[in-house]
C-alpha positions as CSV (number, residue, x, y, z in Angstrom):
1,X,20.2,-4.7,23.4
2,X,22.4,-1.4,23.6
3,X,25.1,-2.6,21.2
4,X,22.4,-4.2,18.6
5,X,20.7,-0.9,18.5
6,X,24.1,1.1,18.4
7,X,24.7,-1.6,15.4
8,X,21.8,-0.3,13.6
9,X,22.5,3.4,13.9
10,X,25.9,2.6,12.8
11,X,24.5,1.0,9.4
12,X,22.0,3.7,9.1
13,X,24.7,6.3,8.8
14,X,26.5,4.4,6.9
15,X,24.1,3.3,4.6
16,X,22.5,7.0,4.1
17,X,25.8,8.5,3.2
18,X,26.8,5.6,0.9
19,X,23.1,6.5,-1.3
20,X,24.2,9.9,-1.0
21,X,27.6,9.1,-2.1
22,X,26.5,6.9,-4.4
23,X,23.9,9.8,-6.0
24,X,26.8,12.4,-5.9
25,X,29.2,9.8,-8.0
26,X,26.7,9.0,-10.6
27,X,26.4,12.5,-11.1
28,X,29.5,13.3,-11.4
29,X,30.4,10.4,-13.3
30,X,27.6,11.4,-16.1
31,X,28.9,15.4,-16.0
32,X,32.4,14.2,-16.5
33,X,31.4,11.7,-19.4
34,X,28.6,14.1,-20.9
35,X,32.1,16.8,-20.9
36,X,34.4,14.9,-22.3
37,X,32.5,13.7,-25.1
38,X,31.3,17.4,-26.0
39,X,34.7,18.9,-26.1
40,X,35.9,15.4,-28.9
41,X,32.7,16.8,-30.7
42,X,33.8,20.3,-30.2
43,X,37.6,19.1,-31.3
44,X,35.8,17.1,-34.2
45,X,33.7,20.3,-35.7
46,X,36.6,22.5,-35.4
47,X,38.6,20.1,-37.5
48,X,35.8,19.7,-39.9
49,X,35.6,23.8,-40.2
50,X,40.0,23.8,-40.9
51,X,39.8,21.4,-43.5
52,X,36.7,23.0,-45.3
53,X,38.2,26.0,-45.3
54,X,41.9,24.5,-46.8
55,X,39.8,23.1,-49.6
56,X,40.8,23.4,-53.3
57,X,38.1,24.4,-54.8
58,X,37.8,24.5,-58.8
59,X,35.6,25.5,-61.5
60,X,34.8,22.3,-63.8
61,X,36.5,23.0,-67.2
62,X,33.9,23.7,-69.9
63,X,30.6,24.1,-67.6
64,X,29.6,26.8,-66.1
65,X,28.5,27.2,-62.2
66,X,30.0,23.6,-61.6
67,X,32.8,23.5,-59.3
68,X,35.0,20.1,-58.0
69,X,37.5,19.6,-55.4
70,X,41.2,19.3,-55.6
71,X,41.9,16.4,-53.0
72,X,45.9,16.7,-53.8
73,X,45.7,20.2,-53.2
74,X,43.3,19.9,-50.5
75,X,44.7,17.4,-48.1
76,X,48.7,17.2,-49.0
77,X,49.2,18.7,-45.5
78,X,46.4,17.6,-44.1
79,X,47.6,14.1,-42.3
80,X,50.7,16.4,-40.6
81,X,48.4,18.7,-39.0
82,X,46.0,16.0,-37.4
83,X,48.6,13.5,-36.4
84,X,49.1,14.6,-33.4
85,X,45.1,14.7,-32.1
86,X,44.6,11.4,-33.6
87,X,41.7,12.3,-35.9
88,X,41.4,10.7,-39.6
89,X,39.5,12.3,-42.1
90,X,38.0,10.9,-45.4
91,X,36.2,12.6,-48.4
92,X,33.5,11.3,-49.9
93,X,32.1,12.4,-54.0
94,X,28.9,13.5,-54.1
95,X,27.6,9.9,-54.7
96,X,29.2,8.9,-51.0
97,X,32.2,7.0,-52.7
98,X,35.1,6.9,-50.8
99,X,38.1,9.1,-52.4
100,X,40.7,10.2,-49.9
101,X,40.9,9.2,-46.4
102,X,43.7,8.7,-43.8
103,X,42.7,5.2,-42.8
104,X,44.9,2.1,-42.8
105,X,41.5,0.6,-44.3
106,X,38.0,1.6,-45.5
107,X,35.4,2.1,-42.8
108,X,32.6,0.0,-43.6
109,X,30.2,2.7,-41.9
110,X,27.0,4.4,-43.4
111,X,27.2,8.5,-43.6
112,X,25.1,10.4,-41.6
113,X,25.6,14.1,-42.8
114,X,24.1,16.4,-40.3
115,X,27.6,17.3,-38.6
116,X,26.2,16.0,-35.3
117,X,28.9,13.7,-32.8
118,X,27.8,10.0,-33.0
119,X,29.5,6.7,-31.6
120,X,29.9,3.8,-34.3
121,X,31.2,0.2,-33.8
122,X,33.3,-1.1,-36.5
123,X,33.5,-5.2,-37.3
124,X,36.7,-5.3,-35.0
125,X,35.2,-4.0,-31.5
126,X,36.8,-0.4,-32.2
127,X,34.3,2.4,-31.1
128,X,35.0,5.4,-33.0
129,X,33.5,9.0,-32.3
130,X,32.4,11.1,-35.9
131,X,31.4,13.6,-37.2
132,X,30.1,14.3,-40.8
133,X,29.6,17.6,-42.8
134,X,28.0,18.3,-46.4
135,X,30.3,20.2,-48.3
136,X,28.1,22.0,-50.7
137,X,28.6,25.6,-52.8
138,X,25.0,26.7,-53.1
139,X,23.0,24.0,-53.7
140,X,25.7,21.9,-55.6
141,X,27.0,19.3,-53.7
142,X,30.8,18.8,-53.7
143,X,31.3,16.0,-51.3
144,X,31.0,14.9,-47.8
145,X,34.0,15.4,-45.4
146,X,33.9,12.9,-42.1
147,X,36.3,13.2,-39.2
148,X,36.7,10.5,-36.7
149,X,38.2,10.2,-33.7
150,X,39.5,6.7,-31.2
151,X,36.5,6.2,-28.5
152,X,39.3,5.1,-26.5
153,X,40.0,8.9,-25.6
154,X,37.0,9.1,-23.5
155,X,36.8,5.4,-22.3
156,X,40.6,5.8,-20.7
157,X,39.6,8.7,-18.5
158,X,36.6,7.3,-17.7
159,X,38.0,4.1,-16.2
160,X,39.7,6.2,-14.0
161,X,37.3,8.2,-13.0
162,X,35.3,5.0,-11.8
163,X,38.1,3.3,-10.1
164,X,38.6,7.1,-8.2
165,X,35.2,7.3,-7.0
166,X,34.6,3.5,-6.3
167,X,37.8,3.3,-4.1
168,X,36.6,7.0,-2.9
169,X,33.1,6.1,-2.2
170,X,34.0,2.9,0.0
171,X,36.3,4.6,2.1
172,X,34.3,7.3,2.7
173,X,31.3,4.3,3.9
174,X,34.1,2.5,5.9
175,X,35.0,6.2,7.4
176,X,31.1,7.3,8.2
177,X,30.6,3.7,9.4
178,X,33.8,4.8,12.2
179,X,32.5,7.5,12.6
180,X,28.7,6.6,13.1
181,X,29.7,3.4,15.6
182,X,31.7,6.2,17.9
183,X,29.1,8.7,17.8
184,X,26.0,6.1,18.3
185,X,27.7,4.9,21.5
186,X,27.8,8.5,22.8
187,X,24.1,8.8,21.9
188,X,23.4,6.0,24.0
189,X,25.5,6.4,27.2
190,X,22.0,8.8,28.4
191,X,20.1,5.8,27.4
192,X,22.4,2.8,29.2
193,X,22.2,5.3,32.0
194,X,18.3,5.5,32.3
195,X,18.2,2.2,31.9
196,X,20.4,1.3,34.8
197,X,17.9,3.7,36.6
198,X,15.3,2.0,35.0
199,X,16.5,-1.7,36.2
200,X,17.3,-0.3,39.9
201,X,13.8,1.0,40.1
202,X,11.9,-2.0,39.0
203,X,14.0,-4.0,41.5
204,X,13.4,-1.1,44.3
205,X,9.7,-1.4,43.3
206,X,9.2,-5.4,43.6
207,X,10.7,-5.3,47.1
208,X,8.7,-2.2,48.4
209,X,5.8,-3.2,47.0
210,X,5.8,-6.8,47.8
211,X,6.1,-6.4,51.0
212,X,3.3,-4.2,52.5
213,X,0.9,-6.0,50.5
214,X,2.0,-9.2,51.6
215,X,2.3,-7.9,55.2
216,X,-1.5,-5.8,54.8
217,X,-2.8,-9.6,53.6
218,X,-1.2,-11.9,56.8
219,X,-2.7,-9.0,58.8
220,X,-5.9,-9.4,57.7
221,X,-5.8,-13.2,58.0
222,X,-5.0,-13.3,61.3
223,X,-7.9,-10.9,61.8
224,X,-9.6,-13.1,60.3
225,X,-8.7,-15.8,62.0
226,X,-9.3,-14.8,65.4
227,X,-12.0,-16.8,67.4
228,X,-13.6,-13.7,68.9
229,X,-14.5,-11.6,65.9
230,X,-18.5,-11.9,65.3
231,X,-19.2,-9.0,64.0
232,X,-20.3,-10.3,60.4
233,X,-19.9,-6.2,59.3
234,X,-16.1,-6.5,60.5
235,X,-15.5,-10.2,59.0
236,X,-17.2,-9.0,55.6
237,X,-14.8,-5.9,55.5
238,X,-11.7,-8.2,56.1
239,X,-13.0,-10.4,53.4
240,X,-13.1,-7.8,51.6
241,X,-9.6,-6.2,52.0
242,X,-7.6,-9.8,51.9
243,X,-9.8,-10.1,48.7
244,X,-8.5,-6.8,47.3
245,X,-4.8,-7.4,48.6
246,X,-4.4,-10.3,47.1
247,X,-5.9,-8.9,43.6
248,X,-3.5,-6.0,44.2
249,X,-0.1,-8.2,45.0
250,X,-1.1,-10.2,41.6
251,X,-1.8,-7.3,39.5
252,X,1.9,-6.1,41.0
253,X,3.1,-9.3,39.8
254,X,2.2,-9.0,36.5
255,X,2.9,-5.5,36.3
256,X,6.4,-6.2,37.1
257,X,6.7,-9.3,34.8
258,X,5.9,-7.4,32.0
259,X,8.3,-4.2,32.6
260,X,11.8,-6.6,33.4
261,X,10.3,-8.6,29.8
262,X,10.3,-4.8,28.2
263,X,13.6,-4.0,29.6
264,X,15.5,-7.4,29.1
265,X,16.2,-7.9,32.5
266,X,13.9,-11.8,32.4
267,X,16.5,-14.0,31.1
268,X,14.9,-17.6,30.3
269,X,16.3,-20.0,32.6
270,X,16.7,-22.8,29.3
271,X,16.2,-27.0,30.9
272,X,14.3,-29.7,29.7
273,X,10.7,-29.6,30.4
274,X,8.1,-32.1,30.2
275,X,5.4,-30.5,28.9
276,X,2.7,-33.5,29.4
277,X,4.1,-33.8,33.1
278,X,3.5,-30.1,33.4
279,X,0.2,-29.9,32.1
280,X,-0.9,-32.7,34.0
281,X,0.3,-30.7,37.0
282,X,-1.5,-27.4,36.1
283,X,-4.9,-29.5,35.2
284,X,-4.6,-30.8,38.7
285,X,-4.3,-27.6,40.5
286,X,-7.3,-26.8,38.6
287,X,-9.7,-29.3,39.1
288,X,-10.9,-28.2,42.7
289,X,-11.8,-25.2,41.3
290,X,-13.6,-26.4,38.2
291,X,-15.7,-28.7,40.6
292,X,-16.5,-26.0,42.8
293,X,-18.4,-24.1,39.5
294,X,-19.3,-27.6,37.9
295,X,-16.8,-27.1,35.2
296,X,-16.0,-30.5,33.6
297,X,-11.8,-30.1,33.3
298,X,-10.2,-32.9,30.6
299,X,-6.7,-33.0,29.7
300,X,-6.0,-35.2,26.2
301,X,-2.2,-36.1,25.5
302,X,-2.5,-37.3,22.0
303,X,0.7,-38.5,20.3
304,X,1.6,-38.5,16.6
305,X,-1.5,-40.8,15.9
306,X,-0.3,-42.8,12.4
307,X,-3.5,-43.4,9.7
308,X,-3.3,-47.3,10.7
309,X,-4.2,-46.4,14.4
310,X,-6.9,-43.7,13.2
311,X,-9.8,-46.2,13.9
312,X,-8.7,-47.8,16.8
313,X,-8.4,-44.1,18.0
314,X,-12.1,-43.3,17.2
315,X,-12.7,-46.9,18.8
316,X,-11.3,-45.8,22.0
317,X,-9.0,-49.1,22.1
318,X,-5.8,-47.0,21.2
319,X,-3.3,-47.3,23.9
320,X,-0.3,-44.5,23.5
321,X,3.3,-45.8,23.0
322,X,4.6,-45.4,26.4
323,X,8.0,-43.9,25.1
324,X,6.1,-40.8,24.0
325,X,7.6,-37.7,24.8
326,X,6.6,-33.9,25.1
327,X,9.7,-32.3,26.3
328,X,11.7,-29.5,24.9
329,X,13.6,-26.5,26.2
330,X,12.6,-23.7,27.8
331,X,12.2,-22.0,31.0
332,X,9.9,-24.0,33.7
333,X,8.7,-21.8,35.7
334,X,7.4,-19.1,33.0
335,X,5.9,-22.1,31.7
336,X,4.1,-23.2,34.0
337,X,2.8,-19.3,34.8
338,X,1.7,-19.3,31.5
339,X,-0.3,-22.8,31.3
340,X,-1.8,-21.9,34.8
341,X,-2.9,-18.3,34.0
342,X,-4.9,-19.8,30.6
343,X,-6.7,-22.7,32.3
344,X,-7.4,-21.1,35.4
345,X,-9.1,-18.0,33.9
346,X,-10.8,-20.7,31.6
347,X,-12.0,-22.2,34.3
348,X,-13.3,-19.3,35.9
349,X,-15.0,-17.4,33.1
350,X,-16.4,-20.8,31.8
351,X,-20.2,-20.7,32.8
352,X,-21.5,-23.2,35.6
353,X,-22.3,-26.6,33.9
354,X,-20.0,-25.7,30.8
355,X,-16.3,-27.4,29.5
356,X,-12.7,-26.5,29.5
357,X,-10.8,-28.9,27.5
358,X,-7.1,-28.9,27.4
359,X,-5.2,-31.0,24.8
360,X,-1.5,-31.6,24.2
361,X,0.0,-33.2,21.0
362,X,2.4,-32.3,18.1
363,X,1.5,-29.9,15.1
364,X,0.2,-32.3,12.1
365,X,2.9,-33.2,10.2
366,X,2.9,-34.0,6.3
367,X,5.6,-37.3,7.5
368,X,4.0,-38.6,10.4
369,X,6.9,-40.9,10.8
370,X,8.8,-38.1,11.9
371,X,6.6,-35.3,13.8
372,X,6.7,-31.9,13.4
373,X,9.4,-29.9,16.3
374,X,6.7,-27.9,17.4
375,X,4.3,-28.6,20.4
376,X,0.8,-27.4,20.7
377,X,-1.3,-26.6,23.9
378,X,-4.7,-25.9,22.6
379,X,-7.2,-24.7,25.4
380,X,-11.2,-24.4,24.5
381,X,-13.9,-23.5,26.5
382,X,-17.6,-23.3,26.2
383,X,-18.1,-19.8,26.9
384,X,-20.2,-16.8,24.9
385,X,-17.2,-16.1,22.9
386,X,-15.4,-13.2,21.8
387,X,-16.7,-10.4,18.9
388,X,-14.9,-10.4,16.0
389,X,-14.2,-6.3,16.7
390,X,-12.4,-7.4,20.0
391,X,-10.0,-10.1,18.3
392,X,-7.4,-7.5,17.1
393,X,-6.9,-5.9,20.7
394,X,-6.9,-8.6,22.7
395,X,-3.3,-8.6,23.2
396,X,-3.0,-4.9,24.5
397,X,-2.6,-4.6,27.8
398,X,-5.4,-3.5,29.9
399,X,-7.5,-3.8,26.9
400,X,-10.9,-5.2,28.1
401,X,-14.4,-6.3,26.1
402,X,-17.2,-4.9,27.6
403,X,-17.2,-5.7,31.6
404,X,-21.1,-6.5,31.4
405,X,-20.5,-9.3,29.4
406,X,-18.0,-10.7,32.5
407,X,-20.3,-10.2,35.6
408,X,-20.8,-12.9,38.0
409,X,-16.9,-14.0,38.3
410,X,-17.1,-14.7,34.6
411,X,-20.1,-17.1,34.4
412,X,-21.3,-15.2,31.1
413,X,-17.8,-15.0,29.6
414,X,-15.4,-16.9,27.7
415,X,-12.3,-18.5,29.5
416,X,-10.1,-16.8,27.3
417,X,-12.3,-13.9,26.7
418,X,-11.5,-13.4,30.7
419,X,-7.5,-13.0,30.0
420,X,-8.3,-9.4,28.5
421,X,-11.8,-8.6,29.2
422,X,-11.4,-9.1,32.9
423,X,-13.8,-7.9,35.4
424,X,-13.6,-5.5,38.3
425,X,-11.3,-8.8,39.6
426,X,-9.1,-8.8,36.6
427,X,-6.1,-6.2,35.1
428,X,-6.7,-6.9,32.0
429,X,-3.4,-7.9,31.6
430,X,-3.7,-11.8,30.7
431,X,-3.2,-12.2,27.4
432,X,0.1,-9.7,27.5
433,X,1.6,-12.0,29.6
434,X,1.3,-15.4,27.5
435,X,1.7,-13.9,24.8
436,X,5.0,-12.6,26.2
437,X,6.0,-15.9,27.6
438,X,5.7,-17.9,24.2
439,X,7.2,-14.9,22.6
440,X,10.5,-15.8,24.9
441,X,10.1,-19.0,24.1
442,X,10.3,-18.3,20.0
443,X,6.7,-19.8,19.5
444,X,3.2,-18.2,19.0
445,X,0.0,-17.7,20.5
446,X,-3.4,-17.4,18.7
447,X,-6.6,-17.0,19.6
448,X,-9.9,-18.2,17.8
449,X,-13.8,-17.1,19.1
450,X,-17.2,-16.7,17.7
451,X,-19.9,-15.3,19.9
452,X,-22.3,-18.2,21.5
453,X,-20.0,-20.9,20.1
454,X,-16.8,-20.9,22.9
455,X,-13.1,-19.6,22.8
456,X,-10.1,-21.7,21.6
457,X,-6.3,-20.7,22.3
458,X,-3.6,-22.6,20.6
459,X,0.3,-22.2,21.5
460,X,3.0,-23.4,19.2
461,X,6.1,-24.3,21.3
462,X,9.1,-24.8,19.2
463,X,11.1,-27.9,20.9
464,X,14.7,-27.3,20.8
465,X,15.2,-23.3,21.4
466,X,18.5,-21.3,20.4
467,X,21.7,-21.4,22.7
468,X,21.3,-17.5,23.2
């Protein structure tokens, strides 16, 4: 328990600082990218501003206020000057024909004069970066001038940068994750401790508790026992004290299973149990009882019924194959608490003259050749039921319905109604306990009531449980 929840903390910190990492990367990642790319365009412009300002620039013979370009004068130097940043140039006429350029090759790329940086894709792959300025005196045109620089200047850096901050990033994660694992087992050395405390009370608690009670209860039976009390006052107050002792050692009993199931301390006890055999059992303890109140108590073991047998069933002439089996793994004795606690308050909430039926078989199937690995205990009783309101709470402890509707030892209430909305002679704490039980046992438990028409419990049993 300690070292799964020191796992989790571990992977908490671990995961919050690799988002955090992660956010502070992508940032960083973007700033470095969104920089580099400004200072090519800034590298680009300035370029573009050198060569406008080194161009030849002549008056066209014979017309006046017309001006042309000297590209021999212009750009004789130019490819000197550049060679060393990697940039190209090229001129364009007014008409954006090609004139001069410093490519091996014309670029087969559209011009987009509004001296703004943009990222192109030639027919080879090659990602260029460009920029592209009107050169204009007045409102003559006199060409277009477009400077262009190798993508691969920012994509370089930027591999780097991601390799850094990847290989950064997981050691920092492998580092918190250190960190985080020694620092969630000091956290928890208080806990392990009050647990300890915890454990050595609960078992300090069972034996100091036990005890009296049981000692108050033999007391009283002697008392009880003795030929010479006839005072019916005195034999009705022992009655009553062995009455409450004996509630009191139970509710102790349950109080105490549930805190050792809280604190991990109940470690299923895994054998193979026959769960027909044990039902049998429990229905047999049970049957006194239910004859005392005129209960009519049935147990049904029905086995993996195939549609050839389904009217023979109904016929009553179906005779079970007599290698059926109901066993699977799990802990005996919890099982048998927990079949005994739902049939005997079913039995005693159930009103006089009413049913309790109990029924054991396998959950249906789609290949009835080979049955589902799940057992079911269904338990249904003919009681008032349970209101809809109550349904959602009937697995919190001490949670009870309304006690009027459980007077007279449960003749007006529901069997399973009884596990939470026990009586002055009930803790309330009923359905906790199954529910905790079948929980151990990996299965479920679910509960199904409508007012004046009974109370049915159903628990799914997995067969074969896990090793641990």
């Amino acid at each position: 328990m300690f070292q799964a929840t020191r796992r989790r903390l571990a992977i908490w910190y671990a995961t919050v600082t690799a988002v955090l990492l992660l956010l502070f990367a992508t940032g960083f990642y973007v700033y470095v990218r969104t920089t580099l790319i400004e200072r090519i365009d800034d590298t680009l412009k300035h370029v573009v501003e050198v060569v406008e300002r080194s161009l030849a620039i002549e008056p066209v013979a014979g017309e006046n206020n017309h001006f042309r370009v000297n590209i021999v004068a212009s750009f004789r130097n130019t490819p000197e000057t550049i060679e060393d940043d990697r940039i190209d140039i090229e001129w364009f006429s007014p008409m954006g024909e090609l004139l001069w350029s410093t490519m091996w090759e014309p670029l087969d790329v559209p011009l987009h004069p509004d001296r703004v940086g943009e990222t192109v894709q030639l027919q080879s792959g090659q990602l260029l970066r460009q920029v592209t300025d009107r050169v204009q005196i007045g409102r003559e045109v006199l060409g277009y001038l477009r400077v262009s620089h190798p993508w691969f200047e920012v994509t370089k850096p930027i591999r780097q940068l991601i390799f850094d901050l990847t290989v950064g990033t997981i050691l920092m994660v492998i580092g918190v994750a250190a960190i985080g694992w020694l620092l969630s087992g000091l956290a928890m050395e208080p806990v392990k401790a009050s647990y300890q405390h915890l454990k050595q009370f609960t078992a300090d608690a069972s034996h100091e508790l036990r005890n009296p009670i049981a000692t108050i209860q033999t007391n009283v039976q002697v008392a009880l026992a003795d030929p010479d009390l006839d005072n019916s006052a005195q034999r009705q107050q022992l009655l009553l004290v062995e009455r409450l002792t004996r509630r009191l050692g139970k509710l102790v009993d349950d109080l105490l299973f549930l805190a050792r199931q809280d604190s991990g301390m109940l470690h299923p006890c895994w054998e193979t149990v026959h769960l027909d055999e044990l039902a049998i059992e429990v229905v047999e303890e049970q049957h006194a009882i239910a004859a005392d109140k005129q209960v009519l108590l049935s147990l049904d073991i029905l086995d993996p019924l195939p549609e050839s047998n389904a009217e023979e069933r109904r016929s009553g002439e179906y005779t079970p194959p007599a290698d059926l089996d109901f066993t699977l793994s799990g802990d005996r004795d919890a099982l048998a608490r927990l079949l005994t606690n739902l049939v005997s308050n079913a039995v005693q909430y159930t009103p006089n003259g009413g049913q309790v039926e109990v029924k054991l078989d396998y959950v249906p199937a789609a290949n009835r050749s080979n049955p589902s690995e799940n057992l079911r205990v269904t338990i249904a009783d003919t009681g008032i039921g349970i209101p809809n309101r109550c349904l959602p709470h009937i697995f919190e402890r001490f949670y009870r319905v309304d006690p009027a509707r459980a007077r007279d030892n449960g003749r007006n209430a529901s069997g399973v109604a009884s596990l939470t909305a026990q009586t002055v002679s009930g803790s309330g704490l009923g359905l906790a306990i199954a529910r905790a039980i079948v929980e151990s046992h990996h299965g479920y438990i679910r509960v199904k009531s409508q007012e004046n028409n009974g109370t049915t419990v159903q628990v799914i049993l997995p067969i074969a449980q896990p090793e641990k």
